[in-house]
C-alpha positions as CSV (number, residue, x, y, z in Angstrom):
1,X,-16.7,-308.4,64.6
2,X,-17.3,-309.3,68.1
3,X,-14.4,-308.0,69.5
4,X,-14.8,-304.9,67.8
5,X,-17.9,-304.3,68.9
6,X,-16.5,-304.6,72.4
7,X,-13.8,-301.8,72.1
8,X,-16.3,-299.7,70.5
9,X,-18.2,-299.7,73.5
10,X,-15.7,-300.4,76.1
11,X,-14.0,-297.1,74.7
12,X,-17.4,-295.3,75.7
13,X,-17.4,-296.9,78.9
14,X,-13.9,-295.6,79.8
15,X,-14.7,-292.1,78.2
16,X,-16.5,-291.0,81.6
17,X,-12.5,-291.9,82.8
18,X,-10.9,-289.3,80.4
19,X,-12.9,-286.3,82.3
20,X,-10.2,-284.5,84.7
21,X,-11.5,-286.7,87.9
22,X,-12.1,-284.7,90.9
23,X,-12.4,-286.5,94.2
24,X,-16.5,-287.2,93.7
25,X,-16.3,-288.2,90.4
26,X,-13.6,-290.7,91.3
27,X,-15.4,-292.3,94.1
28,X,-18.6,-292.5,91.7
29,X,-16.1,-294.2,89.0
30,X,-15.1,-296.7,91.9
31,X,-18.9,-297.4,92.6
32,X,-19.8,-298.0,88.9
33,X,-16.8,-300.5,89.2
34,X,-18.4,-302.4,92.0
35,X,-21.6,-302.0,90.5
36,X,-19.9,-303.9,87.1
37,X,-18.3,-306.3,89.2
38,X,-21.4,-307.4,91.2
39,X,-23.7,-307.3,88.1
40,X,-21.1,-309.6,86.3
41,X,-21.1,-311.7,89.6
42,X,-25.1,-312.2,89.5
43,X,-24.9,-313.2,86.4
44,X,-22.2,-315.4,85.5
45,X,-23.1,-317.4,88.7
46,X,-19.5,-318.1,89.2
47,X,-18.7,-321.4,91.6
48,X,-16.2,-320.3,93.9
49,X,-13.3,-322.5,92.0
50,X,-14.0,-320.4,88.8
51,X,-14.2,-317.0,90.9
52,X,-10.3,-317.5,92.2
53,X,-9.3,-318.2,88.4
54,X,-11.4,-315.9,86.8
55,X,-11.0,-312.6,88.6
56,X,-7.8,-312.0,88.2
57,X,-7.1,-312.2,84.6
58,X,-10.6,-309.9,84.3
59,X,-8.8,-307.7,86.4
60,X,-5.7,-307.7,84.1
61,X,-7.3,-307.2,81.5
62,X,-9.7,-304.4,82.3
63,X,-5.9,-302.8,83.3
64,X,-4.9,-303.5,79.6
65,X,-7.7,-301.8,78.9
66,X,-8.1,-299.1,80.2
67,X,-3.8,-298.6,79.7
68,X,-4.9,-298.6,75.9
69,X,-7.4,-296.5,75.9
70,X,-5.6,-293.8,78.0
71,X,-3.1,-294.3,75.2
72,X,-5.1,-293.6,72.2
73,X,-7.6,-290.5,74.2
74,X,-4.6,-289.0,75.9
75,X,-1.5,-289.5,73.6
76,X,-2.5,-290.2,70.1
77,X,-5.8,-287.8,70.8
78,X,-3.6,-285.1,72.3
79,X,-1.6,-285.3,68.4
80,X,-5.2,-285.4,66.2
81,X,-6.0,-282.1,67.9
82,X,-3.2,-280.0,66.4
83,X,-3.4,-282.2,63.0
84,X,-3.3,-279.1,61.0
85,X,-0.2,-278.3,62.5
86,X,1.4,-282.2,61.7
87,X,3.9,-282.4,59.1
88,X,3.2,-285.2,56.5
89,X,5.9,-287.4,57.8
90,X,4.4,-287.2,61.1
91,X,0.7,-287.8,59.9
92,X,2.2,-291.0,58.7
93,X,4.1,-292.0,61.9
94,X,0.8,-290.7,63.8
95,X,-0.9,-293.5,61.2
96,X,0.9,-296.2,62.3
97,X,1.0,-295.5,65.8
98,X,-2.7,-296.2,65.3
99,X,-2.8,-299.3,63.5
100,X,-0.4,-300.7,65.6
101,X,-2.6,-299.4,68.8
102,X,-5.6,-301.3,66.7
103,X,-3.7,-304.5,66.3
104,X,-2.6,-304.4,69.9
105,X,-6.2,-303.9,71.5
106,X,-7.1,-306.9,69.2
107,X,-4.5,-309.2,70.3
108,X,-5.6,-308.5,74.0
109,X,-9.0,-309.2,73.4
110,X,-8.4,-312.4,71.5
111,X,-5.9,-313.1,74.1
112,X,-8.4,-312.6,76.9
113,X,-11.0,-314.8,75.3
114,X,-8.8,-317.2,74.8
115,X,-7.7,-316.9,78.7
116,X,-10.9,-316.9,80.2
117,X,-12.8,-319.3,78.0
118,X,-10.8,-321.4,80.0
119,X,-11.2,-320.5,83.4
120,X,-14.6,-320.4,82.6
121,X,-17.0,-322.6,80.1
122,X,-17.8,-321.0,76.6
123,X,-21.5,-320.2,77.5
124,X,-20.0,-318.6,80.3
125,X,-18.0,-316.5,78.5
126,X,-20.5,-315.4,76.1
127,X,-22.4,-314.4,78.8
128,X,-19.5,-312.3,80.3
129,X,-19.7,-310.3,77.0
130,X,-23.3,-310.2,77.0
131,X,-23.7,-309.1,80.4
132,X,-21.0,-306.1,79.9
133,X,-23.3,-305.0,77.2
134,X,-25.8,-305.3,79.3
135,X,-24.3,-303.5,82.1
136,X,-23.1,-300.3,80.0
137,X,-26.5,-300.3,78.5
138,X,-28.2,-299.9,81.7
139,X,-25.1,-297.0,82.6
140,X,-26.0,-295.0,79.3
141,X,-29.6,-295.1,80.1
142,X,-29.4,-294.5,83.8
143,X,-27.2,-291.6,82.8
144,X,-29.4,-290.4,80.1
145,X,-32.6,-290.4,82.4
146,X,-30.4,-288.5,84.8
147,X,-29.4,-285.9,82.6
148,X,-32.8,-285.5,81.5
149,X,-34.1,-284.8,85.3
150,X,-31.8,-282.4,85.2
């Protein structure tokens, strides 16, 4: 249910990604990045052991990520659009294509868990997933109040 909850809201995270990125909107993409990475810095409260072990596989993982996502927004969205247009047979290939997209995301977050639960303690990584919550929480607001100044 977890987990779930994750790609629900990781694939709102990576929504502001599928916009056509002009050269502003990709630097403010890279600062929300290091925003992210400092606020998961603060507060995880890495030592400097678990910060060499744990970056990079949160690093390859946000690339699987965002790889997936791209894949289900860009590719399988791209096919939803002209649904009307899909022969059955297709529909059904279309269907699988997403399961198999839903079993894959899973596998990569159970496999991540798994990964960084040991890199880092289990408290630890609870936090982690609390604190990306947290962080997108604070993004949809920000950009809420934002808007609304607008």
């Amino acid at each position: 249910m977890m987990i779930k909850k994750i790609n629900i809201l990781a694939s709102l995270l990576f929504l502001a990604t599928t916009l056509s990125l002009s050269s502003q909107e990709r630097q403010d993409w890279d600062k929300i990045k290091s925003l992210k990475i400092a606020f998961i810095t603060e507060r995880l409260n890495l030592t400097p052991k678990e910060a060499q072990s744990f970056w990079p596989i949160y690093n390859e993982h946000q690339s699987k990520r965002e790889s997936l996502f791209r894949e289900e927004r860009f590719e399988i969205g791209s096919e939803i659009k002209n649904l009307d247009a899909l022969s059955d047979a297709k529909a059904v290939e279309l269907l699988a294509r997403m399961q198999r997209l839903e079993e894959e995301k899973y596998n990569v977050e159970k496999s991540y868990i798994e990964k960084i639960s040991k890199t880092i303690s289990a408290k630890k990584t609870i936090l982690l997933m609390r604190s990306e919550e947290d962080f997108k929480r604070q993004l949809i607001k920000q950009y809420r109040q934002k808007k609304g100044g607008q």
